[in-house]
Short mmCIF file of the C-alpha atoms (twelve columns), coordinates in Angstrom:
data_MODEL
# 
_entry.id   MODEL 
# 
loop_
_atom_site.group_PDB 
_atom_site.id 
_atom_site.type_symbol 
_atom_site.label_atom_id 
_atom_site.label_alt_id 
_atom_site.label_comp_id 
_atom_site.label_asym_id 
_atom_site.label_seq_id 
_atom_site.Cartn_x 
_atom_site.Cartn_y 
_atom_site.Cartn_z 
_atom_site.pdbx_PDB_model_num 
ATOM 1   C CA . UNK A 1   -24.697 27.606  48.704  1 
ATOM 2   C CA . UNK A 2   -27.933 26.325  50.284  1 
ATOM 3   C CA . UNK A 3   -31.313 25.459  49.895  1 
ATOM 4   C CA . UNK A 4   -33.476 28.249  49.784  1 
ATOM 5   C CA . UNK A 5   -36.377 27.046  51.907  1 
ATOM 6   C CA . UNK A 6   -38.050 29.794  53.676  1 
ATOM 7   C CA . UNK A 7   -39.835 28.322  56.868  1 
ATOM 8   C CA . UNK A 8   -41.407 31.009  58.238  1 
ATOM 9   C CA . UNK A 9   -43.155 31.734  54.570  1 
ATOM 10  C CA . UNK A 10  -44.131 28.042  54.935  1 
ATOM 11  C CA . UNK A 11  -45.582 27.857  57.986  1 
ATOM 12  C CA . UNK A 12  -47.841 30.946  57.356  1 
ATOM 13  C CA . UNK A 13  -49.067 29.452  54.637  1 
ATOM 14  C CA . UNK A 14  -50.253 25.819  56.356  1 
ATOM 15  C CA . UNK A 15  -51.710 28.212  59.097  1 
ATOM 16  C CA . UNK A 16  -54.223 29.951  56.588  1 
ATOM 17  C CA . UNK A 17  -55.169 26.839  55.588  1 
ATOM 18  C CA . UNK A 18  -56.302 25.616  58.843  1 
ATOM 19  C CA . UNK A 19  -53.704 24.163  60.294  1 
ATOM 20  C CA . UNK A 20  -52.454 24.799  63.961  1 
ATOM 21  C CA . UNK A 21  -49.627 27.065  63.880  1 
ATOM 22  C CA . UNK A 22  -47.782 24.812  66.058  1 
ATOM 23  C CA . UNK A 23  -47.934 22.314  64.004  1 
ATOM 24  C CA . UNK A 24  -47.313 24.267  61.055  1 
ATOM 25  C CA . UNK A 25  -44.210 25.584  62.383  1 
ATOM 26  C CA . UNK A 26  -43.091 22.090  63.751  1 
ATOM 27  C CA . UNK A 27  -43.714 20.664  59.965  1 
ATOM 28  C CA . UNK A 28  -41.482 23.699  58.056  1 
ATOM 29  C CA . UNK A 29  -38.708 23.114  60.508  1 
ATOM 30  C CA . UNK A 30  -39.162 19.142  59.808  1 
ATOM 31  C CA . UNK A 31  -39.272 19.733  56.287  1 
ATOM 32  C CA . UNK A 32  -36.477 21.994  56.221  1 
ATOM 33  C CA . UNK A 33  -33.870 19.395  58.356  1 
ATOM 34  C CA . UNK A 34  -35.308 17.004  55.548  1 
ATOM 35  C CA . UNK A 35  -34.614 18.774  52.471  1 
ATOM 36  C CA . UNK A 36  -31.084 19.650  53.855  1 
ATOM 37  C CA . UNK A 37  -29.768 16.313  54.143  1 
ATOM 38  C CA . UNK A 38  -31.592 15.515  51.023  1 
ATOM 39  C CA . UNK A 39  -29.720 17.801  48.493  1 
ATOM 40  C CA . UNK A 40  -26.080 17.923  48.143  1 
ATOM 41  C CA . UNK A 41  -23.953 20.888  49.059  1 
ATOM 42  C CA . UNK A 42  -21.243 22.210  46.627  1 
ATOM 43  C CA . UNK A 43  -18.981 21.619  49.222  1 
ATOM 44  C CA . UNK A 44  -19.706 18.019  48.941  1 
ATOM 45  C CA . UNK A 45  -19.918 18.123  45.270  1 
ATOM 46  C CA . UNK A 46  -16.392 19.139  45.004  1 
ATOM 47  C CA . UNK A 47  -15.095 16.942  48.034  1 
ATOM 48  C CA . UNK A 48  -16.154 14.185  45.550  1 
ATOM 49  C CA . UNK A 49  -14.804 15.305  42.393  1 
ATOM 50  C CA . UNK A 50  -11.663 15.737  44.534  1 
ATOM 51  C CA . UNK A 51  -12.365 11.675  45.491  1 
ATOM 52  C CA . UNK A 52  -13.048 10.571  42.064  1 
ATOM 53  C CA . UNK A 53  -10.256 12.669  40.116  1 
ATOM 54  C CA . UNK A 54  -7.708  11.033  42.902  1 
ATOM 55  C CA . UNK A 55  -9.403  7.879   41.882  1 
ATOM 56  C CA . UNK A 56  -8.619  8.347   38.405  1 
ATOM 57  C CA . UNK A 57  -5.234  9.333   38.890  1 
ATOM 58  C CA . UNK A 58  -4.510  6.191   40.990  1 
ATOM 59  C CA . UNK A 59  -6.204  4.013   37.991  1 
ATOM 60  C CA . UNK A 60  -4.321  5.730   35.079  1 
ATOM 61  C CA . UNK A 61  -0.951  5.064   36.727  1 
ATOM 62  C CA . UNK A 62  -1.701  1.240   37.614  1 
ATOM 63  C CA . UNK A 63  -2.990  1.125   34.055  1 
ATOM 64  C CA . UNK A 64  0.326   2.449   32.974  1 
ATOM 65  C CA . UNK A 65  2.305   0.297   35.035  1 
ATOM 66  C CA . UNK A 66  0.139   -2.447  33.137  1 
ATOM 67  C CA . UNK A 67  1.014   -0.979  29.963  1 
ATOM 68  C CA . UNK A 68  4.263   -0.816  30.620  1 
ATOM 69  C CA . UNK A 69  4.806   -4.337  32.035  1 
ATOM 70  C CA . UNK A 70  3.315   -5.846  28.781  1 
ATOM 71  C CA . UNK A 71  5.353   -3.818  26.663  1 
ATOM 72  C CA . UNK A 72  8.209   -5.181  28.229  1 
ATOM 73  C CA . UNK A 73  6.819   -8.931  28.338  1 
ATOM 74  C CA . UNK A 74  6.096   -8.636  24.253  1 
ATOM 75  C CA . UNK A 75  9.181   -6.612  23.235  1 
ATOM 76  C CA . UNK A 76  11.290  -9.754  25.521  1 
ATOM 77  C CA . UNK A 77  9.169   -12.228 23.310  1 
ATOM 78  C CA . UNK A 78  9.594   -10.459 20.393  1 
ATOM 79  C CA . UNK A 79  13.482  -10.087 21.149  1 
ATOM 80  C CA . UNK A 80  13.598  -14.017 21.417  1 
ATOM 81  C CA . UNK A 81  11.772  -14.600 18.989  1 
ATOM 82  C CA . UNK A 82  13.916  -12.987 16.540  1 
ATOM 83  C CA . UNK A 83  16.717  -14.100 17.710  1 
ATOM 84  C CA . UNK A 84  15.853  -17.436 16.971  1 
ATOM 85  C CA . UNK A 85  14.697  -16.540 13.541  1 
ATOM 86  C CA . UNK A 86  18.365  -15.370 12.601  1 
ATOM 87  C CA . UNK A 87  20.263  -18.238 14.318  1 
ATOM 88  C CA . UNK A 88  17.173  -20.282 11.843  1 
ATOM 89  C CA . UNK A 89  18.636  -18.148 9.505   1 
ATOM 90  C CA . UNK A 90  22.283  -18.277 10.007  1 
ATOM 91  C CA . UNK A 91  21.575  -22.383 10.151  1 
ATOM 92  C CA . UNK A 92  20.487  -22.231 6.646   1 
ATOM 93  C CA . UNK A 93  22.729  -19.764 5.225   1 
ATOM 94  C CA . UNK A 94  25.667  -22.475 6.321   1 
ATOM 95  C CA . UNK A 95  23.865  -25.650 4.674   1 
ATOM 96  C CA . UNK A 96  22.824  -23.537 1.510   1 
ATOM 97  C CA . UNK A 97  26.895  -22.437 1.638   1 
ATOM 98  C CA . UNK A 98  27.679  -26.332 2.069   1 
ATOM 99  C CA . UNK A 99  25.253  -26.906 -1.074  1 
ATOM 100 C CA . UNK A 100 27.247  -24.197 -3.163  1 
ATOM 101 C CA . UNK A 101 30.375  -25.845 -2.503  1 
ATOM 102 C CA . UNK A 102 29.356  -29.226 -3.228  1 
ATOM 103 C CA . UNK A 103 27.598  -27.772 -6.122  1 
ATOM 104 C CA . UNK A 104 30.774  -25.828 -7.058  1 
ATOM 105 C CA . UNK A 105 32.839  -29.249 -6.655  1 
ATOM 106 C CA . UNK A 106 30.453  -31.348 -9.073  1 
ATOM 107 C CA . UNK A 107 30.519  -28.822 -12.054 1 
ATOM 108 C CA . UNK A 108 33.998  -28.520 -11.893 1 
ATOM 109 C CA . UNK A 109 34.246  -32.820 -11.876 1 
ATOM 110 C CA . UNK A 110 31.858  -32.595 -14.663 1 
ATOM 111 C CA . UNK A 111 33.865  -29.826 -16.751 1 
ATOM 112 C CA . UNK A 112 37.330  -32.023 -16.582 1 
ATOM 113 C CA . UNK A 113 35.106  -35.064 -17.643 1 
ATOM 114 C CA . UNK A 114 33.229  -32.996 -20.419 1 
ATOM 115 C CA . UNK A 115 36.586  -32.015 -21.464 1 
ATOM 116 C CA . UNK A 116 38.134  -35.532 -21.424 1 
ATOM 117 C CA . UNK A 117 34.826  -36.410 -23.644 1 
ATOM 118 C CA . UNK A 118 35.573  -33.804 -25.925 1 
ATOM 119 C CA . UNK A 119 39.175  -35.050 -26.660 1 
ATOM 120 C CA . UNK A 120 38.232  -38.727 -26.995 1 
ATOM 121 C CA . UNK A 121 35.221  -37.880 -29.399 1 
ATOM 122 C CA . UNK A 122 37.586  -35.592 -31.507 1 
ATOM 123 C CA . UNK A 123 40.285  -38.321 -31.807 1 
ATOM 124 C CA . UNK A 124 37.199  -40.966 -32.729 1 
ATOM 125 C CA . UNK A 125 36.309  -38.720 -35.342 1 
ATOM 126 C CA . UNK A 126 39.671  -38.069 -36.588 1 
ATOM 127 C CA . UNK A 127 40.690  -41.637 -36.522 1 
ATOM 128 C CA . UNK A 128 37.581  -42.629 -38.364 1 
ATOM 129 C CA . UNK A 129 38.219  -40.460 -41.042 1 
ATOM 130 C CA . UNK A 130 41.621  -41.304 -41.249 1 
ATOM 131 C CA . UNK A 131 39.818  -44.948 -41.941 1 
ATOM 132 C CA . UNK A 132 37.196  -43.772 -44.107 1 
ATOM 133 C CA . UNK A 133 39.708  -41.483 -46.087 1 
ATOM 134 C CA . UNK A 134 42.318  -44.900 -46.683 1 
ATOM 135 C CA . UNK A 135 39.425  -47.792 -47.805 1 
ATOM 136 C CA . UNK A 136 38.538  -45.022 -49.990 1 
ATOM 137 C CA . UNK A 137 42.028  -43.806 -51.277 1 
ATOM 138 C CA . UNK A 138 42.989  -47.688 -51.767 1 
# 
């Protein structure tokens, strides 16, 4: 499509309003070269579209390369990072194991010793009233 411009009409119409048709003529056929460079044809319209779809296209896949690359960079850091947090983890399962054990070890010390304590305070007890019962008997 282009501009409607009718020259002839144009030039006519400068003429009946005193100007020299020559003139006139020369100006409609200057204005005319003018206002066809000015406007943009569809032709051109779509030639750009076509420029800045490609454009977009080229963007959207080096922003999904981008996209991409990070994902990778934060699921690798995210991969260390947890596997630090178990071997962390595993480290102080092992000492908290050790703990039990030594915790384990101490009771059972303690239970022979409460046991040993039991016996000796029964036999006190028994011996004393074995004294208490004979100053009183005698």
């Amino acid at each position: 499509m282009t501009l409607q411009f009718d020259t002839l009409d144009y030039a006519k119409r400068l003429a009946e309003t005193g100007v020299p048709l020559a003139q006139a003529e020369a100006q409609s056929t200057l204005l005319a070269e003018v206002l066809e460079k000015s406007f943009a044809h569809p032709s051109d319209l779509v030639a750009l579209e076509k420029n800045v779809l490609s454009r977009i296209d080229v963007l959207a896949c080096e922003l999904g390369g981008r996209i991409d690359a990070l994902s990778c960079e934060l699921h690798g850091r995210i991969d260390a990072i947890s596997y630090a947090l178990n071997e962390r983890m595993d480290k102080l399962d092992a000492k908290i194991d050790a703990l039990e054990l030594k915790f384990e070890a101490r009771f059972a010390a303690m239970a022979g010793e409460i046991h040993l304590l039991k016996w000796m305070v029964g036999m006190s007890i028994a011996m004393n009233t074995g004294i208490l019962l004979k100053l009183f008997l005698s």
